[in-house]
N, C-alpha and C positions, 0 to 999 in steps of 0.2 A: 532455537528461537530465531524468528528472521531478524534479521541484522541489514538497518537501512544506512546506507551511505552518506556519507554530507552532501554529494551533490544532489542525492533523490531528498535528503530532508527537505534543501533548501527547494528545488522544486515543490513539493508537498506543500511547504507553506506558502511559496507562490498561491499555488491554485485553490488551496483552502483561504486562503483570505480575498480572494475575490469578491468573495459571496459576502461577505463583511459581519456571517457569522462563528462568533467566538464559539471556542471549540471544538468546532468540524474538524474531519480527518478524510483520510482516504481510506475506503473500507475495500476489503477482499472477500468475497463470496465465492463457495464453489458454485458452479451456474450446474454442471454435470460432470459425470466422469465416465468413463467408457474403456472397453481394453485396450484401446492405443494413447489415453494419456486422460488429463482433466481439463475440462475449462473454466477461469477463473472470470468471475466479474469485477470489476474494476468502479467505485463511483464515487462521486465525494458525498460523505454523509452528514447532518447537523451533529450526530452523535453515535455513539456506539449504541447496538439493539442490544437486546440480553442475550447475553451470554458470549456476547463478544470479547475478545482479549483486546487490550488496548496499549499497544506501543507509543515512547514518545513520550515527551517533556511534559509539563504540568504547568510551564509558565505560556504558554499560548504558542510554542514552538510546534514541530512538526507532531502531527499524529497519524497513527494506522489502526484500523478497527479489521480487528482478523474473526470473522466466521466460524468456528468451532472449527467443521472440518478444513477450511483455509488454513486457518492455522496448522493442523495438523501436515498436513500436505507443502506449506512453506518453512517446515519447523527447521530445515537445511540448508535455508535458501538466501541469498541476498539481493535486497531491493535494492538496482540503482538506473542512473538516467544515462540514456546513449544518444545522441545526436548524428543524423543524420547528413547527406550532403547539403540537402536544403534547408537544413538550419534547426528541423521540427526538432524536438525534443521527443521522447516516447520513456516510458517505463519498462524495463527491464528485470525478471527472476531471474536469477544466476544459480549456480552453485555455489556454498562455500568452497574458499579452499583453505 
């Protein structure tokens, strides 16, 4: 199962409470996949679709809505936040280790 970080939570809930709606998350989609790797979508969603898996708290904390095959394909993986020299913020998949 992916495994998100404190610091990618606290990100997450940053950017999902912008929109100032309750429940959103950040959703992962496979966009494609191809012999040299996959591409993932990345977007803040109001809610999960079906058949989404949903990581993450139930008290209005961080959430992840994972795509079936997203899921699949992060089931190793850990979500967290890297910062840049210019200060950006990005998301990060990792490996576990």
């Amino acid at each position: 199962m992916l495994t998100v970080t404190e610091a990618a939570a606290e990100a997450i809930t940053a950017l999902t409470t912008q929109g100032g709606t309750e429940g959103s998350g950040l959703r992962f989609a496979l966009q494609n996949q191809d012999g040299e790797g996959a591409q993932l979508e990345l977007s803040v969603a109001p809610a999960p679709q079906d058949g989404d898996s949903v990581l993450g708290s139930e008290d209005g904390g961080a959430k992840v809505f994972l795509e079936p095959q997203a899921a699949a394909l992060l089931d190793d993986k850990v979500l967290d936040v890297q910062q840049n020299e210019a200060g950006d913020v990005a998301f990060a998949v990792l490996p576990q280790q």
